[in-house]
C-alpha positions in Angstrom: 170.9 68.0 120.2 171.4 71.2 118.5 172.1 74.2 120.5 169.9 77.2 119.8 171.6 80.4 118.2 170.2 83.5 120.4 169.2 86.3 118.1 167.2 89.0 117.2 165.4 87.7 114.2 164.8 84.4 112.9 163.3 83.5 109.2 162.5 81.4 106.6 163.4 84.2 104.0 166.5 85.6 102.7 167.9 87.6 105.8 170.3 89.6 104.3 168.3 90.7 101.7 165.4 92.0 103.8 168.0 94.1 106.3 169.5 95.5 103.4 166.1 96.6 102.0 165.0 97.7 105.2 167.0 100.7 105.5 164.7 102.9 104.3 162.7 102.1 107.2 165.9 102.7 109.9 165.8 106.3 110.0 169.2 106.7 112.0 169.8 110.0 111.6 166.6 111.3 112.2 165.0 113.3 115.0 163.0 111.2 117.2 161.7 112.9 119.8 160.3 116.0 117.7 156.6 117.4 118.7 155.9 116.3 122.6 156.5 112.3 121.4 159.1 112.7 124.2 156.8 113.5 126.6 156.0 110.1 128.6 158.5 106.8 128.7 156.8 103.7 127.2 159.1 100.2 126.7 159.4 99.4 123.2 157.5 102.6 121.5 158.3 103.0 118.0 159.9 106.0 116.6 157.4 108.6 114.6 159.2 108.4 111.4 157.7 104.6 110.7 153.4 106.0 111.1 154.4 109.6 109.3 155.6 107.4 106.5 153.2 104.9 106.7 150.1 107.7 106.6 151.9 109.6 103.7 152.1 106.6 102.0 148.7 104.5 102.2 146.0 107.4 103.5 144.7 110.1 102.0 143.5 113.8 104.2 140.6 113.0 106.2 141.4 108.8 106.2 140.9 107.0 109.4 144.1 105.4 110.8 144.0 102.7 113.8 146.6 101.4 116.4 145.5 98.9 118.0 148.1 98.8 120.3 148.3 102.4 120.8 150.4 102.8 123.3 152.2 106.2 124.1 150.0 107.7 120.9 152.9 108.2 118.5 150.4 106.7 115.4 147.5 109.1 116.4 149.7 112.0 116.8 151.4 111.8 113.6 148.0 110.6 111.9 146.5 113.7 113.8 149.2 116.6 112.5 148.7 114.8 108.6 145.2 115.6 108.5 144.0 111.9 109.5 141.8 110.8 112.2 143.6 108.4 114.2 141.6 105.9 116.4 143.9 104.3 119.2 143.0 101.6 121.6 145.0 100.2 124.6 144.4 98.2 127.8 146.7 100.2 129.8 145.1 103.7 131.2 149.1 104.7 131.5 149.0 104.7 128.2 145.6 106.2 127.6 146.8 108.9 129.8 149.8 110.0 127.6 148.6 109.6 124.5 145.1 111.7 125.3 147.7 114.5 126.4 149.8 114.1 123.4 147.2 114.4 120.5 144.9 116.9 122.2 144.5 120.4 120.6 145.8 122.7 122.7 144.3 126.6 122.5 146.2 129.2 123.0 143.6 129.9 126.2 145.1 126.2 126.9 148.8 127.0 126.7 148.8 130.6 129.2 147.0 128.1 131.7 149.6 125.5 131.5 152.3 128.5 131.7 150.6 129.9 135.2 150.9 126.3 136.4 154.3 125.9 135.6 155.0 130.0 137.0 153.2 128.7 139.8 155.3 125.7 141.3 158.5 127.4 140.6 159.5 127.8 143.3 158.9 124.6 144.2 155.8 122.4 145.7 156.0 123.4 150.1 152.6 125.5 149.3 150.7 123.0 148.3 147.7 121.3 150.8 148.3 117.8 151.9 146.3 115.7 150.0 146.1 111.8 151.8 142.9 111.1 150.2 144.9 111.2 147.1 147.1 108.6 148.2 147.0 105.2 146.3 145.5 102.4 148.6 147.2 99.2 147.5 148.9 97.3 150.1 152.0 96.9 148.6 152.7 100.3 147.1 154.4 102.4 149.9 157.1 99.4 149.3 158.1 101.2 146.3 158.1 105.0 147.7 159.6 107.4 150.6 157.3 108.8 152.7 157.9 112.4 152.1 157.9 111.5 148.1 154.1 110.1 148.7 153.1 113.0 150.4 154.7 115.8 148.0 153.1 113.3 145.1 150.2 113.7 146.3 150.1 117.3 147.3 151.1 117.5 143.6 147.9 116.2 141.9 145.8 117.7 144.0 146.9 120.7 142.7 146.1 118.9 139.4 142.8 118.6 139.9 142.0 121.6 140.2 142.9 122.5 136.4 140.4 122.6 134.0 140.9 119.9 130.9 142.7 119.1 128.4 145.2 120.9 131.1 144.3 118.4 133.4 145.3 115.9 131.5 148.4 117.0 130.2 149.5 117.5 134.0 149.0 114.5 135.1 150.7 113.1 132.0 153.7 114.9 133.2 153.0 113.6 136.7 152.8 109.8 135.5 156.1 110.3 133.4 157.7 111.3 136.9 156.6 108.4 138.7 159.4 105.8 138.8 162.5 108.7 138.4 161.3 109.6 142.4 160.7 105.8 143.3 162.7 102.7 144.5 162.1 101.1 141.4 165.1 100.5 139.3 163.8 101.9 135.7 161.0 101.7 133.6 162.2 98.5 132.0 163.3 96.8 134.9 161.4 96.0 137.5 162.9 95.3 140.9 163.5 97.7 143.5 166.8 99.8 144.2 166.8 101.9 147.8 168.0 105.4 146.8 167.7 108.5 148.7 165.3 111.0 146.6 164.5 114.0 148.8 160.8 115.6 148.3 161.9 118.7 146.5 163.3 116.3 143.6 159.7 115.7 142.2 159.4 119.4 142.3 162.6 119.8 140.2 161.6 116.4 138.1 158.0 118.1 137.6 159.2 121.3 136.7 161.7 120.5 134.3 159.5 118.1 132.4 156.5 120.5 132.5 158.8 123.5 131.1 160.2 121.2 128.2 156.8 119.9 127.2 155.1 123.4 126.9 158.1 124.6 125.2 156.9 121.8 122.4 153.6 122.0 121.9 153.5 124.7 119.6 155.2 123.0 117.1 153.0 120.3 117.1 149.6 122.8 116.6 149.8 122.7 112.6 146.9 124.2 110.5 144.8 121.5 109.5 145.3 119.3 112.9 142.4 116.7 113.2 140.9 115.1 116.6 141.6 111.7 117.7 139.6 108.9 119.5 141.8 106.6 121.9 139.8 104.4 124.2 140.9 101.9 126.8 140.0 98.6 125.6 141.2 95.3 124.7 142.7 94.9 120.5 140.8 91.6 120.2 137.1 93.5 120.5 136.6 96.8 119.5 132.7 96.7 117.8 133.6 100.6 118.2 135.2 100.8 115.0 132.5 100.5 111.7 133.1 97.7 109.3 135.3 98.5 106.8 136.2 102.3 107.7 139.8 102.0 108.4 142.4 102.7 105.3 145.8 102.4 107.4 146.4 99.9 110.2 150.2 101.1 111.9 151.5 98.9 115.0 153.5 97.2 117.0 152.1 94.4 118.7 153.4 93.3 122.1 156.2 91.4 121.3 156.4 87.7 122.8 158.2 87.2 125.7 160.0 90.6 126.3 158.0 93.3 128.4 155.2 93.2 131.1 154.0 96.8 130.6 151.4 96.8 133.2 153.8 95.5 135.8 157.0 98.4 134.5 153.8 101.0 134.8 152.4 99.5 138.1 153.2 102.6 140.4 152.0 104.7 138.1 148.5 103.0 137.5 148.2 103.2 141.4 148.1 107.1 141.4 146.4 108.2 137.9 144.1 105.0 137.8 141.7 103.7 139.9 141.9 100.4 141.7 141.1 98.3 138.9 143.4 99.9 135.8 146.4 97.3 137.5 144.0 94.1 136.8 142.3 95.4 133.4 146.1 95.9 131.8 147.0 92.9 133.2 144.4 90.5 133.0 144.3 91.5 129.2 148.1 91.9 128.3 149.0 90.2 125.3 152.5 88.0 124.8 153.8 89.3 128.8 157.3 88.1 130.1 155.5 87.0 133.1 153.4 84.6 131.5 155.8 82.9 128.5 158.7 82.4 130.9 156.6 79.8 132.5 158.2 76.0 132.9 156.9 74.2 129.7 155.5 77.3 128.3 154.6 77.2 124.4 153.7 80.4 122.3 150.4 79.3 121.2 148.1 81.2 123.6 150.3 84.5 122.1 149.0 83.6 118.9 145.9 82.9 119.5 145.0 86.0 121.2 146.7 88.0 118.2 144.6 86.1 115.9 141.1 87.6 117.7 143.0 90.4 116.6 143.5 89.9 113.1 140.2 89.0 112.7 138.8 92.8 113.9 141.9 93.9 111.5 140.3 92.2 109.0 136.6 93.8 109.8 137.9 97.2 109.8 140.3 97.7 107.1 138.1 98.9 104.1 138.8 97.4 100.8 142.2 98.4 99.3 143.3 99.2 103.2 146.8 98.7 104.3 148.4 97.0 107.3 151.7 97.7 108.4 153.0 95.7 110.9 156.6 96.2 113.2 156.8 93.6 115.3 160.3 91.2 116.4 161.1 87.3 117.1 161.6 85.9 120.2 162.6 82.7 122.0 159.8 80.8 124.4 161.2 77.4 126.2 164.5 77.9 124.8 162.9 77.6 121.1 163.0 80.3 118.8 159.6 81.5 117.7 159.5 83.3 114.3 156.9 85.6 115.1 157.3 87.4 111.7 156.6 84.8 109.5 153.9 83.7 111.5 152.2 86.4 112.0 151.9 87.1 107.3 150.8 83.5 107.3 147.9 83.9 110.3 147.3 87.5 108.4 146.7 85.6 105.1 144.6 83.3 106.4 142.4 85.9 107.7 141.7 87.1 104.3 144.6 90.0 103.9 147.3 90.1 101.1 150.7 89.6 101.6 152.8 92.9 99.6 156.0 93.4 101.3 158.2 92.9 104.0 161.6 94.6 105.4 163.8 93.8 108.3 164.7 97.1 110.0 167.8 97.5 112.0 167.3 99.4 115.4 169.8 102.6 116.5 172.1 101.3 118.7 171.8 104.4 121.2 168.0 104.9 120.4 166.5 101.9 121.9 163.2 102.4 123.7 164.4 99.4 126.4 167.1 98.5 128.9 169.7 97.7 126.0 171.6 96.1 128.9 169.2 93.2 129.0 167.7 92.8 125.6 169.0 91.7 122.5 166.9 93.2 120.5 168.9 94.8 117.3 166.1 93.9 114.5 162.4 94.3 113.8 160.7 93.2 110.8 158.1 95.5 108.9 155.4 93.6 107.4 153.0 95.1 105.2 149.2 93.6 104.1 146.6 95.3 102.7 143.2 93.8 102.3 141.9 92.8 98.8 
């Protein structure tokens, strides 16, 4: 019987040479968190640097770029600021949230509003009406909270609410990236629950300090020439949205197999910006979750099947000449390692794009976007396609 070797990638091409090519794609040394892309957690997001090189690349001013699995809106953003209209589509509304607060165009009329907020709750939240109408419903979500963090959480978005939009918006983004620092739950990779004391006034300081940071950033991120985005919730493997053939950059990272369930690491926070239902749309329609490929017995087809319905509205979209460039890593499903990479240029192929390029890029060992406790995740590869 031979014994599986756990690792980060596994491939049927020449390893060594792809890591060594992929440096250009590492980015070490750069800053990652520039702009407001620091402004809401998300497991596995990818660093800016990969879309800004991507769109200066393969698009031209006034192309149309598309993530389909937008996530925290680093593609849009950066497609955004280049001059590009960025269309982003995810299941989760966590991650609608953040990423309609990120690329939004903020006035100047925007940013004094935002400033009186933050003026405002200073001196921290005790002003503020009770709000228990705002207070999530689920059975099981007081499991997960204090009672005096509920009710200062929810004095806090009604306060919120009151704002006019995009402020709105960008509030509540700042509220949702709170959500789990005030809870019982452990971190926003790990999902089990921790009993801490957190006393109310610390999602006053935790608001504050995040609000103050993120309206210190914006300006940099208002360039001349800034362009509006689209991000709608929906699911990657339907979106008759997009026009046949309009799309000249694709920039993503799939779900990988087997690593993450995001809707279940954003659950609290779905409770108090979502309605009911935004916990069973992002997970009913998660692609590749932990939950599901840790299973006795389980096998990775149904992961690749579901990212094939995807390929296929790649395929639609992309105009001829388009690119698609792809980050995505490996995994291991039933103690079998599953070369995601590989099989993901030969389903792409068969779909009717070209294989041009591929690079195996070699994560920041202090920059990981995930518990680097409990993942093993050092490599990624980058695959580019473009369609004939």
């Amino acid at each position: 019987m031979t014994t599986l070797i756990r690792k980060a990638i596994y491939t049927r091409e020449d390893e060594d040479a792809l890591v060594a090519d992929g440096c250009e794609w590492n980015f070490h040394n750069e800053e990652t968190k520039e702009h407001i892309h620091s402004l809401h957690p998300y497991p596995a997001k990818f660093i800016p640097q990969i879309p800004r090189r991507a769109i200066e690349l393969w698009t031209e001013p006034g192309d149309i770029v598309y993530d389909p699995f937008n996530g925290c809106g680093t593609t849009i953003l950066e497609a955004s600021i280049a001059g590009r209209h960025g269309i982003g589509t995810d299941n989760n509304a966590v991650a609608i949230l953040a990423s309609r607060a990120k690329a939004a165009l903020y006035s100047k009329t925007d940013l004094d509003a935002l400033g009186r907020f933050a003026t405002r709750i200073k001196g921290g939240l005790d002003f503020a009406a009770s709000r228990p109408d705002l207070i999530p419903s689920n059975k099981n979500f007081h499991y997960w909270f204090d009672p005096a963090i509920i009710a200062r959480l929810a004095a806090l978005k009604g306060l919120i609410l009151a704002e006019n939009e995009p402020v709105r918006t960008l509030l509540l983004a700042v509220f949702s990236s709170i959500i789990v620092r005030v809870s019982y739950q452990d971190s926003d990779t790990r999902y089990s629950r921790i009993l801490r004391k957190v006393a109310a006034d610390e999602v006053d300081k935790a608001f504050g300090s995040r609000l103050t940071d993120t309206i210190a950033r914006i300006p940099d991120a208002m360039v001349p020439g800034r362009v509006p985005v689209d991000v709608v919730q929906a699911d990657a493997r339907s979106v008759p949205f997009i026009a046949d053939g309009s799309v000249s950059l694709i920039v993503t990272s799939p779900p990988y197999l087997n690593s993450y369930d995001y809707h279940k690491y954003h659950r609290q926070r779905l409770h108090w910006i979502g309605d009911e239902g935004s916990v069973e749309f992002a997970r009913d329609r998660e692609i590749g979750s932990h939950d599901e490929f840790t299973r006795h017995d389980a096998t990775p087809e149904g992961y690749f099947e579901d990212m094939g319905a995807c390929f296929a509205e790649w395929t639609r979209v992309l105009k001829k000449g388009g690119s698609c460039l792809i980050v995505v890593g490996d995994s291991i499903v039933s103690k079998q390692a599953v070369h995601v990479g590989d099989k993901f240029v030969d389903m792409l192929v068969e779909h009717g794009l070209s294989y041009k390029k591929r690079w195996i890029r070699t994560l920041h060992s202090t920059k990981r976007a995930f518990n680097v406790k409990n993942s093993r995740i050092s490599h990624e590869h980058v695959l580019l396609l473009v369609k004939p």
